[in-house]
C-alpha positions, 0 to 999 in steps of 0.5 A: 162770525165766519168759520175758519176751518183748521186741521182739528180745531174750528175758529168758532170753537175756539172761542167757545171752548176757551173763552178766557184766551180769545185775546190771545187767539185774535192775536194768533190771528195777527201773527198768522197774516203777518207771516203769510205776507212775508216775502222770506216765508219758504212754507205756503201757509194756509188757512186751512192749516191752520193749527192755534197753539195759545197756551206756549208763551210762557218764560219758563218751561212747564212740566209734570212734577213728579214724572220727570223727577222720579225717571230721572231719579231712577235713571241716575241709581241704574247708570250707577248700578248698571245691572245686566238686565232691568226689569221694570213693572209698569212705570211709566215709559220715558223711564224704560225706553230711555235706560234702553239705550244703555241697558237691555230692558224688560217692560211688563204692564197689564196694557203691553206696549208696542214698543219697537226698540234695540235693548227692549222688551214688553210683555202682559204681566198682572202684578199680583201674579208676576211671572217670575221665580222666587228670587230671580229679578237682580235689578227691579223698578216699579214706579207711581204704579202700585197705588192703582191696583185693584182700583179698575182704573187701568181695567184691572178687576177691583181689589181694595187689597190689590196694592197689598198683594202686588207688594208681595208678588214684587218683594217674592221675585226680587233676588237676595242682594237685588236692587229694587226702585219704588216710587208712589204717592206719599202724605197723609194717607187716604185713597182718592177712587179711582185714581190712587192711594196716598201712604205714610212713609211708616206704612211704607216701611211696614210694607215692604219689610224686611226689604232694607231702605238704602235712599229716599228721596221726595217731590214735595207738593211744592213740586221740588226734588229733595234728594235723600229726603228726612222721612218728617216732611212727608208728615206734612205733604198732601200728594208728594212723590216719594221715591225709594230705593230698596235692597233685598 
């Protein structure tokens, strides 16, 4: 067979690395020369340009679960707080770049980002020895962050106690009355190396007390929002996403 060179893919190469989608590919094929023999077409469509997208014909849109509701979980209790300032410790960064836009962020993650953005900051912090005062952080968030440290796999050293002692560092900053987000795996606990750990809703509140469990809220392994979950259920989750929103 010929090679068809694209811009990262080459034909040959598509059919080695997806076999089971080689109908679809032949079919892109038909597509491709179809629309270069259309007169109304207003782009020159090259073969080297090529660029097969197989995977997108779908009827619903796919997405990530537990990333996109506990964001949007989160965004929603800010717009309701709408602290001065939000400091948040690692989560990911549709959360702090989006809230940016209506309240100034500070971003802290071992890997800092190079985030160019109005209302935004980003700063190294390592959890376990946060740089704040005792008591001085009003609005707080760190989410589907906590299960990783002390695991290596962000490049932090290896902990087995990691989680336990940036737990700690995060319920020291936290000012008396403040708002504090917290998102991680919730199920039958265990530890998957070196990816996460898995907690009980139990190990969580013996965790974080005496800090006082205002919402929780959960992403069942069903892949389904609950809001203002009932603690039972996680009993019989394997990988849910437990969402809490704490006071101090």
């Amino acid at each position: 067979m010929y090679l068809i060179r694209f811009a990262k893919i080459t034909a040959k190469e598509i059919l080695i690395r997806f076999p089971k989608r080689i109908g679809f590919f032949f079919s892109y094929l038909n597509q491709f020369r179809r629309f270069r023999k259309d007169p109304n077409k207003r782009f020159d469509a090259k073969w080297s340009d090529m660029y097969p997208c197989l995977n997108d014909k779908l009827s619903i849109t796919p997405f990530d679960a537990h990333y996109t509701y506990h964001p949007a979980w989160a965004a929603r209790i800010l717009a309701k707080t709408m602290p001065k300032e939000h400091i948040d410790i690692s989560s990911i960064l549709h959360f702090s770049s989006i809230t940016s836009a209506f309240i100034p962020i500070k971003f802290y993650d071992y890997r800092p980002v190079l985030l160019n953005l109005p209302n935004y900051h980003s700063e190294f912090a390592d959890l376990t020895q946060l740089p704040f005062p005792d008591d001085s952080i009003e609005s707080l968030s760190c989410m589907h962050t906590i299960e990783h440290i002390g695991l290596g796999r962000y490049g932090d050293p290896l902990d087995p106690e990691g989680d336990l002692k940036a737990i700690k560092e995060l319920k020291r900053v936290l000012k008396p009355g403040g708002q504090f987000l917290f998102v991680t795996p919730v199920g039958k606990p265990r530890i998957e190396f070196n990816a996460h750990r898995i907690y009980s809703f139990e190990m969580i509140q013996e965790l974080w007390a005496p800090l006082k469990l205002k919402e929780f809220s959960m992403v069942n392994d069903e892949n389904k929002f609950i809001q203002d979950a009932d603690p039972e259920i996680v009993k019989s989750q394997k990988y849910a996403c437990g969402c809490f929103w704490f006071t101090k």
